[in-house]
C-alpha positions as CSV (number, residue, x, y, z in Angstrom):
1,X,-7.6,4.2,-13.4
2,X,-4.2,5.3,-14.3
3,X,-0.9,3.1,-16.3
4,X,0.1,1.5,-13.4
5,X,-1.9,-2.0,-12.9
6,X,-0.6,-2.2,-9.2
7,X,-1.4,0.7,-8.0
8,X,-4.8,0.5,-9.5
9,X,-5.4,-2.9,-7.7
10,X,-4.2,-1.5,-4.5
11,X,-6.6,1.6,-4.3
12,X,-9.0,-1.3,-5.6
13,X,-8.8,-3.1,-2.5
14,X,-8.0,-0.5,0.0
15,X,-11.2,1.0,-1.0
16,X,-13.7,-1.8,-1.2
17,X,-12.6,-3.7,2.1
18,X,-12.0,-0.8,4.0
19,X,-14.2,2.4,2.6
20,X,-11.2,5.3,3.4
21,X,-12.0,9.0,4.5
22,X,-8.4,9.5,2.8
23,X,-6.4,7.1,0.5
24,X,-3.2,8.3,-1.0
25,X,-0.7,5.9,-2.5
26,X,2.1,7.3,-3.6
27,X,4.5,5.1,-5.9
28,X,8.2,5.9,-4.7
29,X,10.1,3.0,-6.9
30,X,12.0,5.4,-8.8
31,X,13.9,6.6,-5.5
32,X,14.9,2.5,-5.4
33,X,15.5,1.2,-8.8
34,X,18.7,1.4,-8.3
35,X,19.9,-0.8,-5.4
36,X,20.7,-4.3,-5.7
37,X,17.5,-6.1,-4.4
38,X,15.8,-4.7,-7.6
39,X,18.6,-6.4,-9.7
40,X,17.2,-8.6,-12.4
41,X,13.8,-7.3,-11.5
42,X,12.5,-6.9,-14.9
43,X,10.0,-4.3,-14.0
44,X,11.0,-1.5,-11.5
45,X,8.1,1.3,-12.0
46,X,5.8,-0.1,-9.0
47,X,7.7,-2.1,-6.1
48,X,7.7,0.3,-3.3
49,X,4.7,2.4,-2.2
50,X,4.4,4.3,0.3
51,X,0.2,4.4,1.6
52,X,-1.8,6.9,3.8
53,X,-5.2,5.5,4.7
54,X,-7.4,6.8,7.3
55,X,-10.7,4.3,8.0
56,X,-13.5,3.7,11.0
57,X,-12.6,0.1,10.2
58,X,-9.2,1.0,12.1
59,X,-11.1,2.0,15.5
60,X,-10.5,-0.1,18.1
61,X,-7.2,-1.5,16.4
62,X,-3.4,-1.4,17.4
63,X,-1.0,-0.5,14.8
64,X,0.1,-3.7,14.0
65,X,-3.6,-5.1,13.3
66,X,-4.2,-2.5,10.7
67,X,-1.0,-3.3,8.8
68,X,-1.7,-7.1,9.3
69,X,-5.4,-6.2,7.4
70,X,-3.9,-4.5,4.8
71,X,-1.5,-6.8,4.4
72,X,-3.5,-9.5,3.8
73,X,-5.8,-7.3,1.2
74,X,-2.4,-6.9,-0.8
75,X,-1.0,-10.7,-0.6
76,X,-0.8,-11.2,-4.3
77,X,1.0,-7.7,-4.8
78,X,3.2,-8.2,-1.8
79,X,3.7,-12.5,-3.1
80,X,3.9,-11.9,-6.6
81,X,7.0,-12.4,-8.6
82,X,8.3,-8.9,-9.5
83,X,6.0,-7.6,-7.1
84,X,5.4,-4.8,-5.0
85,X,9.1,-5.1,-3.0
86,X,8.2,-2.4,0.0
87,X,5.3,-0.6,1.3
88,X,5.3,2.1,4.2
89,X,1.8,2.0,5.7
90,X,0.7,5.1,7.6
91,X,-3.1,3.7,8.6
92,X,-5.6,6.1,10.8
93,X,-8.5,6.1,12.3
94,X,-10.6,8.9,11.3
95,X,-10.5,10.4,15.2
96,X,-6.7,10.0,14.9
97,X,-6.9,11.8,11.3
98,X,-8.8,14.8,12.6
99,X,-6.4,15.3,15.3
């Protein structure tokens, strides 16, 4: 586990619903604290992520269905006041991933 209780409860998640090959989350909120949707949000260290997830859970499964899934793992992040603002998803199936 590291500092950041987010980013903990995304690799969580990710990783219990989905059992990844690869699973890097990378916390870019630094490069956006400064712009004016992250006014007057009282903690800026983790609201945009960017995530790399390769899983056989994605086989079969358009684009848009794997972000929908992942989505919906992360509602509370993604809902939460103060929450996670933005996340770039780049999701794979492990055949896509070896390519």
């Amino acid at each position: 586990m590291t500092s950041s209780p987010i980013e903990d409860a995304i690799r969580s998640k990710l990783t219990s619903a989905l059992s990844p090959r690869t699973l890097e989350i990378y916390n870019d909120s630094h490069k956006h604290a400064h712009h004016s949707a992250m006014r007057g949000v009282a903690d800026k260290k983790e609201t945009h992520f960017r995530v790399v997830i390769s899983s056989a859970s994605f086989q079969g499964k358009p684009q848009i269905a794997r972000h929908r899934t992942i989505n919906a793992l992360l509602k509370d992040e993604l809902e939460r006041e103060g929450g996670v603002h933005a996340l770039q998803l780049r999701t794979l199936t492990l055949e896509e991933e070896d390519r």
